[in-house]
BAFI-3210 file (N, C-alpha, C; in Angstrom, 3 decimals, decimal comma, padded with zeros to 6 digits):
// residues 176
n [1|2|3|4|5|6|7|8|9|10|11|12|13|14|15|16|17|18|19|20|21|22|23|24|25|26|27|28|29|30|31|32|33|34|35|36|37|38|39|40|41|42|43|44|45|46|47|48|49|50|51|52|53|54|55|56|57|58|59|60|61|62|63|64|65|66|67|68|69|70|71|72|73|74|75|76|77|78|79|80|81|82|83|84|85|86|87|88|89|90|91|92|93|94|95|96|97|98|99|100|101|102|103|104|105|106|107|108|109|110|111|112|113|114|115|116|117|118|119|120|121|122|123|124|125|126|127|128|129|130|131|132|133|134|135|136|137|138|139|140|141|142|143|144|145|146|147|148|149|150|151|152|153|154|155|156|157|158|159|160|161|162|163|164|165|166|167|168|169|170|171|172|173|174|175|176]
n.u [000,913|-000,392|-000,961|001,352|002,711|000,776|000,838|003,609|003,330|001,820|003,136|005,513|004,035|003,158|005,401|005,796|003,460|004,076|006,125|004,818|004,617|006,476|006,713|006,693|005,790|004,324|001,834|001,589|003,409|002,765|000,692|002,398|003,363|001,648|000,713|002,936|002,975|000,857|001,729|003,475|002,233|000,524|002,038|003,278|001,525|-000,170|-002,833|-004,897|-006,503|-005,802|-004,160|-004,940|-006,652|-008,948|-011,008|-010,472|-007,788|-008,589|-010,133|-008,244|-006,754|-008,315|-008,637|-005,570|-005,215|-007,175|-005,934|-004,414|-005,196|-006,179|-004,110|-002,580|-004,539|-004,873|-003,507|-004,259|-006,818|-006,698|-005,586|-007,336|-009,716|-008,704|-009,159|-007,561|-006,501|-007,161|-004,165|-002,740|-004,154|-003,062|-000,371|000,251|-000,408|001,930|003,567|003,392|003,953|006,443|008,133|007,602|009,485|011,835|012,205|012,113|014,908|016,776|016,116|017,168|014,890|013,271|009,513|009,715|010,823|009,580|007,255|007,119|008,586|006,504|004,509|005,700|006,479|003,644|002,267|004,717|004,221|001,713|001,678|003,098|002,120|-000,037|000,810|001,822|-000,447|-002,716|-002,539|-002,344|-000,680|001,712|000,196|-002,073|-001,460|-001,308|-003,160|-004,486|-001,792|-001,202|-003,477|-003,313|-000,753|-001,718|-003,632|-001,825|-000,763|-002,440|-003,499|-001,171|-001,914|-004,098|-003,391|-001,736|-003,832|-005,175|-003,229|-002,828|-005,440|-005,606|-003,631|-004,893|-006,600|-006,123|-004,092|-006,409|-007,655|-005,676|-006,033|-008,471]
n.v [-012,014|-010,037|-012,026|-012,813|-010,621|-010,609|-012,613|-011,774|-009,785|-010,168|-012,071|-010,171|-008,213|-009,955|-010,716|-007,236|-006,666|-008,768|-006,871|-005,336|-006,333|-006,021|-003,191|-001,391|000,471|-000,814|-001,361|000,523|000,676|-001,667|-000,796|001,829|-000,037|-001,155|000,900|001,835|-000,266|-000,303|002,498|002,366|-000,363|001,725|003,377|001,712|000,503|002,136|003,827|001,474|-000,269|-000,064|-002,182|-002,121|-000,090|003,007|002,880|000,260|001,587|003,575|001,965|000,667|003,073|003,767|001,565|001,577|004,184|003,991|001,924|003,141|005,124|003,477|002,046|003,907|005,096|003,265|002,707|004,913|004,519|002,125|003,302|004,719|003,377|002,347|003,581|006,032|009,768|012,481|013,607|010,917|009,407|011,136|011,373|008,339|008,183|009,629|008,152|005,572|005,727|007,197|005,099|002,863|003,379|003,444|001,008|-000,383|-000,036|-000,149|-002,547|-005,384|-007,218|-008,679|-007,152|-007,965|-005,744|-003,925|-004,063|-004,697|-002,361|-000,533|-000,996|-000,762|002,295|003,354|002,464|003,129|006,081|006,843|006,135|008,357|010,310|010,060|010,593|012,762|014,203|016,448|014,673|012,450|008,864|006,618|003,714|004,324|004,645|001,962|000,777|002,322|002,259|-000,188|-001,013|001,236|-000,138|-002,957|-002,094|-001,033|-003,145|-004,522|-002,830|-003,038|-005,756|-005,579|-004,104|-005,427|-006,813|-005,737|-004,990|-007,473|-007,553|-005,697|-006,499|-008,678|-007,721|-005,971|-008,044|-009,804|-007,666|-007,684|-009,893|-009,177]
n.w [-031,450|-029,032|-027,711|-026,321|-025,665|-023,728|-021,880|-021,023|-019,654|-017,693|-016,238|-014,860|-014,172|-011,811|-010,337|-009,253|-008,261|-006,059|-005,129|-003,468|-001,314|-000,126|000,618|-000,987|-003,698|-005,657|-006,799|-008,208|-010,064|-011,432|-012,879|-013,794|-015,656|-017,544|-018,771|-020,870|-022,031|-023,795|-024,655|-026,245|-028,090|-029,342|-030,775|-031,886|-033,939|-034,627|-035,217|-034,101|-031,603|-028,219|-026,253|-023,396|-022,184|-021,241|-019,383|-018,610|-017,352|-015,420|-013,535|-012,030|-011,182|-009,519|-007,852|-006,311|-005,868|-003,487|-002,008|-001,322|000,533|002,334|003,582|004,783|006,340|008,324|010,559|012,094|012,317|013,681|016,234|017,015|017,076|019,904|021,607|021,461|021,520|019,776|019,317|019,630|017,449|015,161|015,989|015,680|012,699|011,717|012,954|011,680|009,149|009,067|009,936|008,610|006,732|007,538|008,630|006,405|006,002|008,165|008,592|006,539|005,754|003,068|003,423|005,866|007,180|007,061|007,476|010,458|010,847|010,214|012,054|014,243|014,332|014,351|016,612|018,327|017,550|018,312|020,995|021,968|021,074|022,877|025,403|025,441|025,646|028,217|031,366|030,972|031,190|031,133|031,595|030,508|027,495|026,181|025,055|022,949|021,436|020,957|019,327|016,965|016,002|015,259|013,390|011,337|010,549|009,345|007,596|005,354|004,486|003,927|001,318|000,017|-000,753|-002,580|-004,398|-006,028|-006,862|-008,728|-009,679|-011,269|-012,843|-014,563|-015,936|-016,658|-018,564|-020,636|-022,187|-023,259]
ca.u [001,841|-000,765|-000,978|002,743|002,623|-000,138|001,524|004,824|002,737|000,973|004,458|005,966|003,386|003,105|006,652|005,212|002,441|004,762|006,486|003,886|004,610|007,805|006,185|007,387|004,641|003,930|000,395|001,569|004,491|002,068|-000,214|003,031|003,965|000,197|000,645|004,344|002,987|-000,069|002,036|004,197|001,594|-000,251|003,158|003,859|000,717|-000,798|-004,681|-005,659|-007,285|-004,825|-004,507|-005,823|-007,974|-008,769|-011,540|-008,996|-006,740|-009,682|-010,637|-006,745|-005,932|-009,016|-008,009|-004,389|-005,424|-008,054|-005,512|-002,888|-005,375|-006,427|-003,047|-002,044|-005,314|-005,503|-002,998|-005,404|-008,421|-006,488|-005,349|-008,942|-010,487|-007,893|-009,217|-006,546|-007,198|-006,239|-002,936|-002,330|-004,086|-002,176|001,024|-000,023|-000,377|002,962|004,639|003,031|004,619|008,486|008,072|007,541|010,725|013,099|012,493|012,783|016,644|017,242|015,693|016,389|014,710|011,375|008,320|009,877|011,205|008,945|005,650|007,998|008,498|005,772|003,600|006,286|006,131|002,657|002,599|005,235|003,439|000,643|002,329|004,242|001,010|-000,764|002,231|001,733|-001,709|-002,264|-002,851|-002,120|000,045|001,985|-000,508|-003,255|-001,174|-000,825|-004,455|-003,916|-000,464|-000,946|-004,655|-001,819|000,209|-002,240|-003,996|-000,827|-000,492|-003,924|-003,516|-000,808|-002,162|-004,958|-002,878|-001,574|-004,588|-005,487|-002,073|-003,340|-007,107|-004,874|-002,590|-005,527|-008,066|-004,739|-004,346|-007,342|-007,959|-004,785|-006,616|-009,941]
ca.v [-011,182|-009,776|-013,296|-013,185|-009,451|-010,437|-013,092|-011,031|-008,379|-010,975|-012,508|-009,227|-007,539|-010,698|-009,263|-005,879|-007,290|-009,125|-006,365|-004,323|-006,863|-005,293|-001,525|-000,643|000,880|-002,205|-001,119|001,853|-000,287|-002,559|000,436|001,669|-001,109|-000,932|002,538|001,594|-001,295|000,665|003,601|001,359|-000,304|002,922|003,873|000,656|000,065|003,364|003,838|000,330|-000,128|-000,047|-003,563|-002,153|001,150|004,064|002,066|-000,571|002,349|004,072|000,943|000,021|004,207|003,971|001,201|002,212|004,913|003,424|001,266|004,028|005,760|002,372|001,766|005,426|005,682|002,125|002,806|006,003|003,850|001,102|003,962|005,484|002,015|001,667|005,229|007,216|011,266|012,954|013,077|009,634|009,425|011,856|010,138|006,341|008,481|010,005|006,929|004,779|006,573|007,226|003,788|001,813|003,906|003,860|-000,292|-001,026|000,388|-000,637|-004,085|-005,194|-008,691|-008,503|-007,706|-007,734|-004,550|-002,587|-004,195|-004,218|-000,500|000,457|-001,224|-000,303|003,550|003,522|002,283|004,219|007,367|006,789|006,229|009,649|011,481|009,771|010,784|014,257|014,767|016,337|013,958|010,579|008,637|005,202|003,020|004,872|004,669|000,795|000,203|002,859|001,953|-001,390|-001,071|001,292|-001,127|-003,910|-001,032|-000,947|-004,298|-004,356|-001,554|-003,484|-006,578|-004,910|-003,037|-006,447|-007,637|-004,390|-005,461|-008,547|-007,297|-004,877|-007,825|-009,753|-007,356|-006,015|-009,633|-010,236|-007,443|-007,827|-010,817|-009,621]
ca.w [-030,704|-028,196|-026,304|-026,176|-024,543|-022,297|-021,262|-020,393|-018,801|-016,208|-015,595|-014,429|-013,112|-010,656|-009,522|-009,569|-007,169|-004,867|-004,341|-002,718|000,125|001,029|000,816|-002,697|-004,592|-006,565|-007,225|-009,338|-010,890|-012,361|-013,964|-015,306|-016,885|-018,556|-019,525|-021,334|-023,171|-023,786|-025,441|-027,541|-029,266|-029,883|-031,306|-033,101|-034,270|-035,081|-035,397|-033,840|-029,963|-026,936|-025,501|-021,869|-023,014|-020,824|-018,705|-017,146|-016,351|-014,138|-012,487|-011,441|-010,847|-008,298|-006,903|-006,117|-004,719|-002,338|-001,471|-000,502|001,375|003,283|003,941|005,326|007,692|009,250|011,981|013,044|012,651|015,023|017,478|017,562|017,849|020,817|022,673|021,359|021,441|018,450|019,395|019,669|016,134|014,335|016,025|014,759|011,286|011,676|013,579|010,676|007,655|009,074|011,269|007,260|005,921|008,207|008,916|005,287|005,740|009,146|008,610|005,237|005,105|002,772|003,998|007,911|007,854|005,860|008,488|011,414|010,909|010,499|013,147|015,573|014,152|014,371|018,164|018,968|017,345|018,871|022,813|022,178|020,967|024,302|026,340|025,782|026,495|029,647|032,648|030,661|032,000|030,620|031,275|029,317|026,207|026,317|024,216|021,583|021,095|020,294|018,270|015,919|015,480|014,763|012,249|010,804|009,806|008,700|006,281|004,993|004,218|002,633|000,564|-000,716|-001,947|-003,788|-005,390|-006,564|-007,132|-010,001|-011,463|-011,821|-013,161|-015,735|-016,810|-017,551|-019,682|-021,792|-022,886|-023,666]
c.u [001,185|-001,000|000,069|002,912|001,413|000,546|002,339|004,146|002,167|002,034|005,326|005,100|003,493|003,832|006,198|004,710|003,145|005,524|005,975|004,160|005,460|007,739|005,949|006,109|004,270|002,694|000,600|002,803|003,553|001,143|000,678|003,386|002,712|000,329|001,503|003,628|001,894|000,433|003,021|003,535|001,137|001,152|003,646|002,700|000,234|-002,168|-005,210|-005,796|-005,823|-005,103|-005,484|-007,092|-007,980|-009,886|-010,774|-008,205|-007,530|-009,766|-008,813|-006,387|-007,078|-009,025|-007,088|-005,044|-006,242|-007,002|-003,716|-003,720|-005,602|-005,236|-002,176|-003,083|-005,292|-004,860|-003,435|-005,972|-007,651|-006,635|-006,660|-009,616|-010,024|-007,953|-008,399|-007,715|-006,810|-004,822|-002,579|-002,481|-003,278|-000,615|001,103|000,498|001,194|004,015|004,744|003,929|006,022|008,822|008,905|008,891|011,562|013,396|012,673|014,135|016,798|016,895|015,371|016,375|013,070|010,708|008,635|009,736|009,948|007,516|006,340|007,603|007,530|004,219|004,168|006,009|005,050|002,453|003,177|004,779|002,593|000,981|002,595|003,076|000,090|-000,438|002,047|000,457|-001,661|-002,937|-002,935|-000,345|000,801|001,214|-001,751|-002,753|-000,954|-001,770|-004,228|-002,919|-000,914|-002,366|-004,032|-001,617|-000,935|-003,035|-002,819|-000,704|-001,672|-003,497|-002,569|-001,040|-003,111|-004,562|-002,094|-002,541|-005,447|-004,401|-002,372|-004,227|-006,402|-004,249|-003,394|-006,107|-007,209|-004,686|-004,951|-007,866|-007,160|-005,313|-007,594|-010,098]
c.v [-010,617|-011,096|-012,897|-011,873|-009,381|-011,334|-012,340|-010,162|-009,128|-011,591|-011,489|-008,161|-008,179|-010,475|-007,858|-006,191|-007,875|-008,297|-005,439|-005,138|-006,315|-003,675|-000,744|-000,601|-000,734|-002,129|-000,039|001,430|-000,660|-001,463|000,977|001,122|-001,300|-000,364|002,354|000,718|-000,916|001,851|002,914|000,780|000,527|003,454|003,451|000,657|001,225|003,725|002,633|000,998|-000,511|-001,490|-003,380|-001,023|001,541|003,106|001,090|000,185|002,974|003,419|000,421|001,798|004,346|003,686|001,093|003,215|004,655|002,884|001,830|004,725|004,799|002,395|002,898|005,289|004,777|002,317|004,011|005,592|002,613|001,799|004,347|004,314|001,634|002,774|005,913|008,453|011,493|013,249|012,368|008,830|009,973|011,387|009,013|006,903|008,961|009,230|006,221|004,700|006,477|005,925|002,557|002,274|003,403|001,534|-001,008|-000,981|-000,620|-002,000|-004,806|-007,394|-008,622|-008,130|-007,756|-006,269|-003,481|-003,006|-004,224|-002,698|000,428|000,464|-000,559|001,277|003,757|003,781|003,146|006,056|007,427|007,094|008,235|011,122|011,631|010,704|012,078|015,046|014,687|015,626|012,322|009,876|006,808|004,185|002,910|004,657|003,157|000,236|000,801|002,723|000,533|-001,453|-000,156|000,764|-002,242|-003,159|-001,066|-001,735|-004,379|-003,752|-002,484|-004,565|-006,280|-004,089|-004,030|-007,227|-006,762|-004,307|-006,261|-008,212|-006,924|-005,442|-007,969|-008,932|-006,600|-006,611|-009,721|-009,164|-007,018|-009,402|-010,697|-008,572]
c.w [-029,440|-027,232|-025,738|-024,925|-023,657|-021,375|-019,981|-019,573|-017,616|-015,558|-014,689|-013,435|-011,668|-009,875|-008,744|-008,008|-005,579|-004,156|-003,365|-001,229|000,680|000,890|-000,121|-003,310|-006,318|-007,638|-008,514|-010,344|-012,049|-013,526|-014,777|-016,291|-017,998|-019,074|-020,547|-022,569|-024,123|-024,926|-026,473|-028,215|-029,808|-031,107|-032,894|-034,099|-035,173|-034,334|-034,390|-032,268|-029,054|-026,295|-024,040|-022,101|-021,616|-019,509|-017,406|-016,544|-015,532|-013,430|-011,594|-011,218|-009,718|-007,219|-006,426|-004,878|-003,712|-001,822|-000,656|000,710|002,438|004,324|005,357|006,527|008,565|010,530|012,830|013,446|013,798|016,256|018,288|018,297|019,381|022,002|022,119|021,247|019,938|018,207|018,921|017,996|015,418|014,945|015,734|013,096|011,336|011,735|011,994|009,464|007,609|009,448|009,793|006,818|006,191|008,675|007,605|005,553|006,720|009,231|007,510|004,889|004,727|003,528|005,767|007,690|008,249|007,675|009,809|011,859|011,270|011,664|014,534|015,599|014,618|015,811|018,728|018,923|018,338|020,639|022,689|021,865|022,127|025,255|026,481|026,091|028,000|030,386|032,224|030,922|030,946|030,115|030,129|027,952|025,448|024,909|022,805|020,790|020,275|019,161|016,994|015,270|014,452|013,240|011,377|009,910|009,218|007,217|005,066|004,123|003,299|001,431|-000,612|-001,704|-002,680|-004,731|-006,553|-006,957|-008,859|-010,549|-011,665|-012,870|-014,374|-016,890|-017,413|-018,994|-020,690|-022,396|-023,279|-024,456]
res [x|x|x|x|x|x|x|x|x|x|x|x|x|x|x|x|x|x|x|x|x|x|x|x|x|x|x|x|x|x|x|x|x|x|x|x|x|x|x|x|x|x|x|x|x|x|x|x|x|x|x|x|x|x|x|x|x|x|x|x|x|x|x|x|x|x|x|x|x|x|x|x|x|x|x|x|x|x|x|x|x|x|x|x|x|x|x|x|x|x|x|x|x|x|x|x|x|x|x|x|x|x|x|x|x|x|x|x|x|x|x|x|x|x|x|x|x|x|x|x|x|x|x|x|x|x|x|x|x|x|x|x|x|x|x|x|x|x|x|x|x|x|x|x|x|x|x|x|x|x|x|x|x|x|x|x|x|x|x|x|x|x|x|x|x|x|x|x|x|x|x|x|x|x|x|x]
***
């Protein structure tokens, strides 16, 4: 019976996982679904060992969160890399965040919207934090804007394979 529910658990999580591509907390999906199957045998079972145990949930609740904070700072770390002031940073971080929301809705095809959104947010944060420092001017905001954006997508992508890192490393130890 535990093949059978490791199985199912690597089949779904993989879901789980894919959806982190289109923004959706995927990463913390998949841990619940650990935790669930996790508290039902404890339930069913009684006394016996937890298919994942307290160990796998540290190593997948660490990396989650590494991989939220990755995700959240990269369009600073683009802007900065790109000259921004602190402004321009704290507008990439701001752009970044509403940029991902608001393009899931307004743009709802997978995975576009959601990186769409939030590269454009980011960018656009970033310009509008430029913009208001005094004595910068259009052009100045051109580098930060777009190192943002590209941060943006970054974060993203990395945030995908901290998805995957957590199916896999899941998987494997509902089999071992």
């Amino acid at each position: 019976m535990s093949i059978l529910i490791g199985i199912v658990f690597t089949l779904v999580s993989a879901i789980f996982a894919a959806v982190a591509a289109l923004g959706l907390p995927g990463t913390w999906l998949i841990i619940a679904f650990a935790a669930l199957i996790d508290v039902i045998e404890l339930l069913w079972k009684g006394d016996s060992e937890p298919m994942f145990g307290w160990v796998a949930f540290a190593i997948a609740l660490l990396l989650a969160a590494t991989a939220e904070v990755v995700e959240f700072l990269a369009g600073a770390a683009g802007a900065k890399a790109g000259g921004a002031s602190r402004r321009g940073t704290i507008g990439a971080l701001i752009g970044g965040f509403v940029g991902g929301i608001v393009g899931t809705f307004v743009i709802p095809i997978p995975l576009v919207g959601t990186l769409l959104g939030a590269a454009l947010g980011a960018g656009g944060g970033a310009l509008v934090g430029e913009l208001t420092r005094e004595g910068a001017g259009l052009r100045d905001t051109i580098k930060p804007a777009t190192g943002a954006a590209a941060g943006r997508v970054a974060g993203t992508v990395v945030k995908i394979g901290f998805a995957i890192a957590i199916w896999i490393q899941l998987s494997v130890a509902a089999f071992i």
